[in-house]
Gaussian input, Z-matrix of N, CA and C with variables (Angstrom, degrees):
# hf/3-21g

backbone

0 1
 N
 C     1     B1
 C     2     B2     1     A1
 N     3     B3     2     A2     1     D1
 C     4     B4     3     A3     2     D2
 C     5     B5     4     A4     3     D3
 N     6     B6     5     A5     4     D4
 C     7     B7     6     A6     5     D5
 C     8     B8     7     A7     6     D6
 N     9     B9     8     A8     7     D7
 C    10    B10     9     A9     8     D8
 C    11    B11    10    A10     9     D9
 N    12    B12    11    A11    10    D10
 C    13    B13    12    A12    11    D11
 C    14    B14    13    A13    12    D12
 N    15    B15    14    A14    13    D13
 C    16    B16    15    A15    14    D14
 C    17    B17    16    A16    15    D15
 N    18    B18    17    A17    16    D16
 C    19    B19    18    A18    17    D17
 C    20    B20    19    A19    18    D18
 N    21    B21    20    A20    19    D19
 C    22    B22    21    A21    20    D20
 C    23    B23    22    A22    21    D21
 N    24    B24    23    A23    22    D22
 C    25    B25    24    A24    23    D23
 C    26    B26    25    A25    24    D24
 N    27    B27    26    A26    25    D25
 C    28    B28    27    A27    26    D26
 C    29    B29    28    A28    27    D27
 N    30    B30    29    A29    28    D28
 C    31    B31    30    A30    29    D29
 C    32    B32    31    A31    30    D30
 N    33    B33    32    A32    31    D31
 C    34    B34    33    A33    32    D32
 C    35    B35    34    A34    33    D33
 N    36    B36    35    A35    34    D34
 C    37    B37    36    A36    35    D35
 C    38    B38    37    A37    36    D36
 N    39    B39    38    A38    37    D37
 C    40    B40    39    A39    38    D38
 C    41    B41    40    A40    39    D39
 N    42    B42    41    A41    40    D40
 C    43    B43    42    A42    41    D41
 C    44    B44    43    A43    42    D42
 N    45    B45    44    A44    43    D43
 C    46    B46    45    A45    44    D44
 C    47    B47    46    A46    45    D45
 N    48    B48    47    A47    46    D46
 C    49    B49    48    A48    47    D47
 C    50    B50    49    A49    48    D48
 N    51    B51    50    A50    49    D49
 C    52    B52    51    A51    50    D50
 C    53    B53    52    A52    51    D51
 N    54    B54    53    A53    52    D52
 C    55    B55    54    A54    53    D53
 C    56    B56    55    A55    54    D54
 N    57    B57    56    A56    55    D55
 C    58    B58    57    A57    56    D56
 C    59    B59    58    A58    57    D57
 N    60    B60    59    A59    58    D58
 C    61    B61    60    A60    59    D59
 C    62    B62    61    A61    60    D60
 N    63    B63    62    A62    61    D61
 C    64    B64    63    A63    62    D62
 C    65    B65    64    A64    63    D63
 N    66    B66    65    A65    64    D64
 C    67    B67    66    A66    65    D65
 C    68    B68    67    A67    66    D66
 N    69    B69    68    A68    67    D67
 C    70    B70    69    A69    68    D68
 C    71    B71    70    A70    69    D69
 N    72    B72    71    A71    70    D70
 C    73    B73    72    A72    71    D71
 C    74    B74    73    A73    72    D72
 N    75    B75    74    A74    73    D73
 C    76    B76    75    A75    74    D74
 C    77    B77    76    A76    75    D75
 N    78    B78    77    A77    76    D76
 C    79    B79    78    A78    77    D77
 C    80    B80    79    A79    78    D78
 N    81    B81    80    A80    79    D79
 C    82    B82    81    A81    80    D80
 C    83    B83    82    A82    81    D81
 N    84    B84    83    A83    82    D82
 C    85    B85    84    A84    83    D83
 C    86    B86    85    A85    84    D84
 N    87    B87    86    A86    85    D85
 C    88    B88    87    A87    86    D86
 C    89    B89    88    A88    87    D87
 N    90    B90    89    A89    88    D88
 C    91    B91    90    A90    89    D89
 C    92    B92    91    A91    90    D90
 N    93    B93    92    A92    91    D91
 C    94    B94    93    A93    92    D92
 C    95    B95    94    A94    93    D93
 N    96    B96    95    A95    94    D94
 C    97    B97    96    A96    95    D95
 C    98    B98    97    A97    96    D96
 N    99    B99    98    A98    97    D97
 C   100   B100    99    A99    98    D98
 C   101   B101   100   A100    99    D99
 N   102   B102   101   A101   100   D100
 C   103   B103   102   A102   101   D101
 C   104   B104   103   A103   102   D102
 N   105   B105   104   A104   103   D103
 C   106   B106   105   A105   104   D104
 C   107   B107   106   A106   105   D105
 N   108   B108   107   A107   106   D106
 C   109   B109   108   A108   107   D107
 C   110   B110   109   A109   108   D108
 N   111   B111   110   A110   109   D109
 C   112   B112   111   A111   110   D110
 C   113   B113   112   A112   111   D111
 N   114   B114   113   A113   112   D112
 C   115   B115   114   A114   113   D113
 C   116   B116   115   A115   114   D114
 N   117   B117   116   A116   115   D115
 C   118   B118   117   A117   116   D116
 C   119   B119   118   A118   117   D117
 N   120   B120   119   A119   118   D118
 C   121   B121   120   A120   119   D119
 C   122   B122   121   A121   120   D120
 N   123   B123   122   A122   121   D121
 C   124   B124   123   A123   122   D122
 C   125   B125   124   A124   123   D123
 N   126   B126   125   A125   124   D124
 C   127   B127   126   A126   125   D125
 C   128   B128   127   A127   126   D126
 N   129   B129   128   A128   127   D127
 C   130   B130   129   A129   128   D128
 C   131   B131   130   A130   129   D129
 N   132   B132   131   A131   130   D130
 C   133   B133   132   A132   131   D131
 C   134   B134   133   A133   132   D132
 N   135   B135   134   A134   133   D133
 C   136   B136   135   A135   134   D134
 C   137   B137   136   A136   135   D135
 N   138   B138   137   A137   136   D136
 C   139   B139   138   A138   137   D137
 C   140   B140   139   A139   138   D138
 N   141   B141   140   A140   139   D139
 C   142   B142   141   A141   140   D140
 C   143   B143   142   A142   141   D141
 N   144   B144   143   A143   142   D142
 C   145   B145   144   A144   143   D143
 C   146   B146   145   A145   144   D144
 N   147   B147   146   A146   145   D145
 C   148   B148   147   A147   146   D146
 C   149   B149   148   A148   147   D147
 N   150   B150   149   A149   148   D148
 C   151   B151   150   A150   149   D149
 C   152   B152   151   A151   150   D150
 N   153   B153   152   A152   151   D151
 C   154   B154   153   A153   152   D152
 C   155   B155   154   A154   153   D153
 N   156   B156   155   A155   154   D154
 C   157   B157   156   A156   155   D155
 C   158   B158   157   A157   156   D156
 N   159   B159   158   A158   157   D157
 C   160   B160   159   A159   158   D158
 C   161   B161   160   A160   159   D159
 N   162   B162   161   A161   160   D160
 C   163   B163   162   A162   161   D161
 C   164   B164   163   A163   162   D162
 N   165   B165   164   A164   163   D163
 C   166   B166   165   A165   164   D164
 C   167   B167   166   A166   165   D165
 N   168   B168   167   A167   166   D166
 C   169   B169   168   A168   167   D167
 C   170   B170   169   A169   168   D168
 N   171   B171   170   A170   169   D169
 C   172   B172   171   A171   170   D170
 C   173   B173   172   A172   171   D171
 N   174   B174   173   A173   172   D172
 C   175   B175   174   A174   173   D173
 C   176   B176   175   A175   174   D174
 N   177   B177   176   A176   175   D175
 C   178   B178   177   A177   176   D176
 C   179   B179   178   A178   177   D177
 N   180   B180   179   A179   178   D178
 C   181   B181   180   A180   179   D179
 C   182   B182   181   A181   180   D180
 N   183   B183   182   A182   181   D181
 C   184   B184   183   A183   182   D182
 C   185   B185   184   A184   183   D183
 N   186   B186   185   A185   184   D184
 C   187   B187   186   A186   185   D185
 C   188   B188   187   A187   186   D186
 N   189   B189   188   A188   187   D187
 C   190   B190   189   A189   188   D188
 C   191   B191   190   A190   189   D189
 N   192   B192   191   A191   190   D190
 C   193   B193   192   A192   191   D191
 C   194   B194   193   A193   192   D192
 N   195   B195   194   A194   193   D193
 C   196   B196   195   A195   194   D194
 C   197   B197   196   A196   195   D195
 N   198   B198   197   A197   196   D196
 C   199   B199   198   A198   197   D197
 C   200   B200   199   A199   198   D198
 N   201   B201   200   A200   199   D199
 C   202   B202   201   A201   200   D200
 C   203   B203   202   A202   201   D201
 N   204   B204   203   A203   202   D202
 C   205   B205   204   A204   203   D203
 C   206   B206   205   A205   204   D204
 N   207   B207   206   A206   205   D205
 C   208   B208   207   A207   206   D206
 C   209   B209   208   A208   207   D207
 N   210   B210   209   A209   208   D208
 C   211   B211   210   A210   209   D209
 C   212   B212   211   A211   210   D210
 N   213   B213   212   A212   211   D211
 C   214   B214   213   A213   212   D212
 C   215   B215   214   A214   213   D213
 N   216   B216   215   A215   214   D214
 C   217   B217   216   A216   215   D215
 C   218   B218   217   A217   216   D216
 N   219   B219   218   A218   217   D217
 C   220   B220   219   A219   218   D218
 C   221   B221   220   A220   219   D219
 N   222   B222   221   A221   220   D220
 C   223   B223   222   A222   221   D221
 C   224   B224   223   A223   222   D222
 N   225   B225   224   A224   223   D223
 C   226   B226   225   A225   224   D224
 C   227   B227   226   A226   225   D225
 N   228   B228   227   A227   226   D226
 C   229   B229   228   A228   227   D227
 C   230   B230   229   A229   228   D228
 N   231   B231   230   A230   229   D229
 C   232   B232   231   A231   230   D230
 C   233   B233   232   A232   231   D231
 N   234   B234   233   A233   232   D232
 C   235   B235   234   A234   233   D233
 C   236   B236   235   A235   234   D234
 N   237   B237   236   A236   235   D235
 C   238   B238   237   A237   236   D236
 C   239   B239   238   A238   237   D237
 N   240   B240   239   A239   238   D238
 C   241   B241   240   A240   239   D239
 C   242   B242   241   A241   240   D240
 N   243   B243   242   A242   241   D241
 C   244   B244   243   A243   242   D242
 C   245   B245   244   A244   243   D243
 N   246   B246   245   A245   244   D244
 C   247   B247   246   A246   245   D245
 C   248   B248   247   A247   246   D246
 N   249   B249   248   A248   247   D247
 C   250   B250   249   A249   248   D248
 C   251   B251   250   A250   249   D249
 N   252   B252   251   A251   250   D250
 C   253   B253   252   A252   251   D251
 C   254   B254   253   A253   252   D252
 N   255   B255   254   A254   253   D253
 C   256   B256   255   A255   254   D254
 C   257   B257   256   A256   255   D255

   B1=1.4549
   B2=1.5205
   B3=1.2821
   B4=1.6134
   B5=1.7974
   B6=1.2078
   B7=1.5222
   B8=1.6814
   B9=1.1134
   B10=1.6977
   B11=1.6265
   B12=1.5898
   B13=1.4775
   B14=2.1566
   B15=1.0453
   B16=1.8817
   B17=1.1840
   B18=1.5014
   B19=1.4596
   B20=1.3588
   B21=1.3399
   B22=1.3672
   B23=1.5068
   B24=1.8641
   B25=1.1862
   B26=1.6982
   B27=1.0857
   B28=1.5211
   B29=1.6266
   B30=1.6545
   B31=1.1421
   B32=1.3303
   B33=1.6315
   B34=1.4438
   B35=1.8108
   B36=1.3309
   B37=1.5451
   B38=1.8289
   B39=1.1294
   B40=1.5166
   B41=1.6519
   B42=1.1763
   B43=1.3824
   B44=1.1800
   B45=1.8683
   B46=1.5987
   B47=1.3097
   B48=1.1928
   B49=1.6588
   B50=1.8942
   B51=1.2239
   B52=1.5052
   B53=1.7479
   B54=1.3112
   B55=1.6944
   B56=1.4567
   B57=1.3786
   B58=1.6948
   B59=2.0508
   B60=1.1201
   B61=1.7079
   B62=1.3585
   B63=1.1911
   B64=1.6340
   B65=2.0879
   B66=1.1994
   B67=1.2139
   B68=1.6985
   B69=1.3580
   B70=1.7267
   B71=1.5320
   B72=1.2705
   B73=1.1290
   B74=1.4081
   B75=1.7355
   B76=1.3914
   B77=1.7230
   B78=1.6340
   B79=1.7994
   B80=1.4429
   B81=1.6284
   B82=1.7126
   B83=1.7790
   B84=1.2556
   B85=1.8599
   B86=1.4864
   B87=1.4969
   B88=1.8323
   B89=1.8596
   B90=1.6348
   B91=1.6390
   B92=1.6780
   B93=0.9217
   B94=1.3026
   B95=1.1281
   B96=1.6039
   B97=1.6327
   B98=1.1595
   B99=1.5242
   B100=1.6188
   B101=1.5234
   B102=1.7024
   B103=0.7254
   B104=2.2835
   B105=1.4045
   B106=1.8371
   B107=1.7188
   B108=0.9356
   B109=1.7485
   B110=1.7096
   B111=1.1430
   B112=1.7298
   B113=1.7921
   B114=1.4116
   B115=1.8471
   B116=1.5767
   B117=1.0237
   B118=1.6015
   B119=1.4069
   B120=1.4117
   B121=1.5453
   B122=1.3684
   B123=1.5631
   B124=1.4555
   B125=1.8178
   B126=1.1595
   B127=1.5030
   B128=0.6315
   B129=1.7880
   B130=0.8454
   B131=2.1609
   B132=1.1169
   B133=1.7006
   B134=1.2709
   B135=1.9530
   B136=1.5741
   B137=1.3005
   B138=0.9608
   B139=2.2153
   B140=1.6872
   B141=0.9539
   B142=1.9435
   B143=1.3573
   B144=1.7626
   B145=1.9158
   B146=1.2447
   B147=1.2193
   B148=1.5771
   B149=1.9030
   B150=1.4226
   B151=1.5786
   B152=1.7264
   B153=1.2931
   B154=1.4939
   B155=1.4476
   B156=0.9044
   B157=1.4846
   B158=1.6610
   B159=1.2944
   B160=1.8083
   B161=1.5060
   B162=1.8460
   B163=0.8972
   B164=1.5872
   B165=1.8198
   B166=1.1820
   B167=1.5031
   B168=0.9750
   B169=1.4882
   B170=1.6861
   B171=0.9324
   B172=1.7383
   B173=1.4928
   B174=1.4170
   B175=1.8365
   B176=1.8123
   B177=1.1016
   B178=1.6406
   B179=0.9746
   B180=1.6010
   B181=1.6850
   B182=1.2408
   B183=1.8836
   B184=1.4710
   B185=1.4626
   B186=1.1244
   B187=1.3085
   B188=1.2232
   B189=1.5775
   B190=1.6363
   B191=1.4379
   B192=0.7231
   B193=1.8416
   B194=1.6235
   B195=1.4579
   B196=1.5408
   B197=1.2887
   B198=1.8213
   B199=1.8494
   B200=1.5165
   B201=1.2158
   B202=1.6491
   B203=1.9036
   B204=1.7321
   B205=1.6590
   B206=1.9468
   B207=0.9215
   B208=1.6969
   B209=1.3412
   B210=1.5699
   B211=1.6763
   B212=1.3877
   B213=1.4511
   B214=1.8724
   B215=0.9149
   B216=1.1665
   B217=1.4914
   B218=1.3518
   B219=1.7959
   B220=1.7229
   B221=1.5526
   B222=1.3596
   B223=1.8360
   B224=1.6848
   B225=1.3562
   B226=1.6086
   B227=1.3017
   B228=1.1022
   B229=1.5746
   B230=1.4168
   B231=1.3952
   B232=1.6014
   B233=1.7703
   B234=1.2467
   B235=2.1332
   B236=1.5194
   B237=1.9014
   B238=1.9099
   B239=2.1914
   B240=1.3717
   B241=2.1741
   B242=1.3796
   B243=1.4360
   B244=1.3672
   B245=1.6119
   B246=1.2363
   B247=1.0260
   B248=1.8746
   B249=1.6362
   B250=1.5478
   B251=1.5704
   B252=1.3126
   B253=1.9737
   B254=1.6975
   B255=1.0566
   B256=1.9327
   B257=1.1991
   A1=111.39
   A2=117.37
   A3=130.29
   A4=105.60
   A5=112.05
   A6=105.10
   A7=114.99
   A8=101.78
   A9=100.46
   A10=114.26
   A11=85.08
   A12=95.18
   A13=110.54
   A14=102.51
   A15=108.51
   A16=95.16
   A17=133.22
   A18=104.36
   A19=111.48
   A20=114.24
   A21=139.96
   A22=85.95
   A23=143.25
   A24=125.79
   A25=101.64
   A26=100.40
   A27=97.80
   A28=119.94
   A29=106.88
   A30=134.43
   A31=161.52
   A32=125.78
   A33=106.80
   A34=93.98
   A35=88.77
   A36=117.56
   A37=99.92
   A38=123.86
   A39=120.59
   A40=113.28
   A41=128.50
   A42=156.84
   A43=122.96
   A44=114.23
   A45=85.42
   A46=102.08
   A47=139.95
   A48=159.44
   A49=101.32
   A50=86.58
   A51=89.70
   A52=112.00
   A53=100.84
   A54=130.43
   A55=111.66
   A56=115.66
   A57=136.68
   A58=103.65
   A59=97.81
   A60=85.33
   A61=99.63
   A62=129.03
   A63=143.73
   A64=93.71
   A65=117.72
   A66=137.40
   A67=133.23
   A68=103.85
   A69=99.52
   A70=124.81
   A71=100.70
   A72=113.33
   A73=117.29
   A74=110.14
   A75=133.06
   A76=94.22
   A77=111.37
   A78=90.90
   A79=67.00
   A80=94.59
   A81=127.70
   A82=87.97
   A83=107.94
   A84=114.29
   A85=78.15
   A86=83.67
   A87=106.59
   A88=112.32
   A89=89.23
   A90=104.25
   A91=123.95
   A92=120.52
   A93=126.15
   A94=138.41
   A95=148.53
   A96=122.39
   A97=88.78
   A98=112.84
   A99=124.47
   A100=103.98
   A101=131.51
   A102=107.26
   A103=140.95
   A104=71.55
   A105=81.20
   A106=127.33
   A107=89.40
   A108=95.23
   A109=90.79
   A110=104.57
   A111=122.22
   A112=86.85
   A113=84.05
   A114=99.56
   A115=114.48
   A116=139.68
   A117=163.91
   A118=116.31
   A119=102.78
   A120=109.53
   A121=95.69
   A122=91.85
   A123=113.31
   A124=118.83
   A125=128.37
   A126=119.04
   A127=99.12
   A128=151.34
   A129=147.92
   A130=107.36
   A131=106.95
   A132=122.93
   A133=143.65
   A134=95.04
   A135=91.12
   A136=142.63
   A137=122.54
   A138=124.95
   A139=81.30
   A140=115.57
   A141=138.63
   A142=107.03
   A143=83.33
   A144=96.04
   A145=111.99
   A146=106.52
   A147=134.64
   A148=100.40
   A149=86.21
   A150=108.06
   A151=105.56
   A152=93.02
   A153=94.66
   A154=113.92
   A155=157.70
   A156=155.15
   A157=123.46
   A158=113.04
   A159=96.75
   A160=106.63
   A161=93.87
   A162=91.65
   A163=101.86
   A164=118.62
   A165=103.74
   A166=122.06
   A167=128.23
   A168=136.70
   A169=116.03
   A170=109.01
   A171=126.65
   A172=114.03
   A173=107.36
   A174=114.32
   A175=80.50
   A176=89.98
   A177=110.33
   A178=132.44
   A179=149.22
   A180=156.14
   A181=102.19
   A182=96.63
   A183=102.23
   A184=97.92
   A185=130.61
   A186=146.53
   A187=111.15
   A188=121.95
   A189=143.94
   A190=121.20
   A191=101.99
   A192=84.49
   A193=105.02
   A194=103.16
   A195=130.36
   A196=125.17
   A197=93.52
   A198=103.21
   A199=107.71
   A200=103.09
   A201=124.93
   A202=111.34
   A203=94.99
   A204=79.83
   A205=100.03
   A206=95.62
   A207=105.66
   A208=120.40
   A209=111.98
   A210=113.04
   A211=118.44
   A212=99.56
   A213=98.77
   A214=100.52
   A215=121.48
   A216=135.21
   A217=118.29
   A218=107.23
   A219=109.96
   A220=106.15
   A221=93.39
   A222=110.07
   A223=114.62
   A224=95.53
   A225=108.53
   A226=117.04
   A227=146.42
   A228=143.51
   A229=104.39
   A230=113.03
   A231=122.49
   A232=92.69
   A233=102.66
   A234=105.96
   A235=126.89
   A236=86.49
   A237=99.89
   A238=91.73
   A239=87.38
   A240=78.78
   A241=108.26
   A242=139.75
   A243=150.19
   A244=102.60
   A245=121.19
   A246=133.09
   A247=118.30
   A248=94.74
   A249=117.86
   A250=108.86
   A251=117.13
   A252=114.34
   A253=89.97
   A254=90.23
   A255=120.27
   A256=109.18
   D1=-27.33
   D2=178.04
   D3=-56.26
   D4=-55.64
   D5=173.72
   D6=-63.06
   D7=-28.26
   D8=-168.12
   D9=-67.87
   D10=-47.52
   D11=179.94
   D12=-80.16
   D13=7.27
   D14=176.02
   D15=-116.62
   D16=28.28
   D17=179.04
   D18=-115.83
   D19=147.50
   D20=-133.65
   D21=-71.43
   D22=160.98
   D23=174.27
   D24=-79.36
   D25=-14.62
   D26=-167.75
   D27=-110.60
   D28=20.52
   D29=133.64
   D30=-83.96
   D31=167.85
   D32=158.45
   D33=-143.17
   D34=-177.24
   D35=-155.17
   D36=-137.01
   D37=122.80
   D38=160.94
   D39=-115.39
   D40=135.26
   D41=148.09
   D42=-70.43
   D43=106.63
   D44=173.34
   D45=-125.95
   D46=168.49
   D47=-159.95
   D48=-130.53
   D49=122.60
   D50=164.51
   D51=-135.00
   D52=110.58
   D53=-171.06
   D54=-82.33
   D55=9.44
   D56=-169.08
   D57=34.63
   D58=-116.37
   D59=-158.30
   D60=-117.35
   D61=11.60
   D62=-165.33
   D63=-67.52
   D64=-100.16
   D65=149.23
   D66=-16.22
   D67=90.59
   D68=172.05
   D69=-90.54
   D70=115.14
   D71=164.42
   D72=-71.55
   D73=-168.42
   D74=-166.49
   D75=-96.17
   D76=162.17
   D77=-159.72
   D78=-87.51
   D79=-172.33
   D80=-158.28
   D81=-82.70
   D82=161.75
   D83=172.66
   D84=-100.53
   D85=151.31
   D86=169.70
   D87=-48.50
   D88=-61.41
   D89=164.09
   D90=-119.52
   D91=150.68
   D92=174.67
   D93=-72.69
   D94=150.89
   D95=-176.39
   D96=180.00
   D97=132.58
   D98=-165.70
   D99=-44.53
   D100=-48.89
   D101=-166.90
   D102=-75.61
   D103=3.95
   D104=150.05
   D105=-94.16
   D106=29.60
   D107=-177.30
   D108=-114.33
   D109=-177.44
   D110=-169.31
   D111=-150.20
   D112=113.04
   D113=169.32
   D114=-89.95
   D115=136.98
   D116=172.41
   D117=-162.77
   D118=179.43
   D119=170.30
   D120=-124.08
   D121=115.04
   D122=177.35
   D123=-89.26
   D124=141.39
   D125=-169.66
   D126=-61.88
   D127=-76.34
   D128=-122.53
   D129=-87.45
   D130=-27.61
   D131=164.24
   D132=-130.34
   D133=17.05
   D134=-177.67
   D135=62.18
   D136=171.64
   D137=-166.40
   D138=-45.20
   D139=117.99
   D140=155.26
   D141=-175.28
   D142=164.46
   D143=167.92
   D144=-76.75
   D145=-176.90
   D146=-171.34
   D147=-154.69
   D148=134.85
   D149=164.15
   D150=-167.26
   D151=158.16
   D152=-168.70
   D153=-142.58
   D154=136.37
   D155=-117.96
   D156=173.24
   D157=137.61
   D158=156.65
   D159=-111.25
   D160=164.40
   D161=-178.19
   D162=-155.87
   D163=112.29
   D164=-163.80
   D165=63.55
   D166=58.50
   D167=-177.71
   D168=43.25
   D169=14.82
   D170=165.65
   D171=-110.54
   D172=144.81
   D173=-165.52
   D174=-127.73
   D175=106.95
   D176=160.60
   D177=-81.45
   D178=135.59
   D179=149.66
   D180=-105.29
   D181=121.00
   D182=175.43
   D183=-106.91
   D184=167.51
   D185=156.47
   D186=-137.76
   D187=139.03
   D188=-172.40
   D189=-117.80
   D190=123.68
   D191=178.33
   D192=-146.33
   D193=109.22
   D194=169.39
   D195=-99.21
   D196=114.85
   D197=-174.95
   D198=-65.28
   D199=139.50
   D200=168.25
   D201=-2.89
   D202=-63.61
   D203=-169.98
   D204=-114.30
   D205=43.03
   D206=162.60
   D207=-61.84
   D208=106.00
   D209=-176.84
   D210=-54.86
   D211=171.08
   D212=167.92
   D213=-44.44
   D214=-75.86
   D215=-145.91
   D216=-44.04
   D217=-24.40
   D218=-175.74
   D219=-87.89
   D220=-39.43
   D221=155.35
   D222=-20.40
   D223=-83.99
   D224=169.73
   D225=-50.36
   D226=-45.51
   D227=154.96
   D228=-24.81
   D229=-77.98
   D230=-145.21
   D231=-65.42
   D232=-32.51
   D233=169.73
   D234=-57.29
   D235=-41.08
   D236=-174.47
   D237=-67.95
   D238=-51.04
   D239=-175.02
   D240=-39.99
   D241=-56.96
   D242=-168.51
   D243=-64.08
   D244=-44.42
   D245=-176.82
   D246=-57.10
   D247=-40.57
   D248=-173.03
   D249=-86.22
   D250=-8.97
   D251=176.21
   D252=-86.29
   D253=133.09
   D254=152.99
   D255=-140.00

């Protein structure tokens, strides 16, 4: 909650969870795009997305969290990171 609540408005922040191979998830999207995430405020990170994935015999939970006036462009960052795990 310490990052969530320090994050810059014109930032974001990603969280990721690794649940090792116990848990199947949904397979990975080729590419990523907020709107496959599920927005809430989650306890453990507050108002962010959620997506969850394997990857390589690891089942991942990402969580995102984008301040209010965060450009595309930071947008596209926090996508290219998700984008860059295999």
């Amino acid at each position: 909650m310490a990052a969530t609540q320090r994050l810059p408005r014109r930032g974001a922040a990603v969280l990721i969870f690794d649940y090792g191979a116990g848990t199947q998830f949904r397979p990975r999207p080729r590419r990523f795009a907020f709107a496959q995430f599920r927005f809430a405020n989650y306890e453990c990170f507050g108002p962010s997305y959620l997506v969850r994935f394997p990857v390589d015999g690891h089942n991942l939970q990402v969580n995102v969290a984008v301040g209010a006036a965060a450009s595309s462009s930071v947008r596209a960052e926090a996508l290219a990171i998700l984008d860059s795990i295999r």
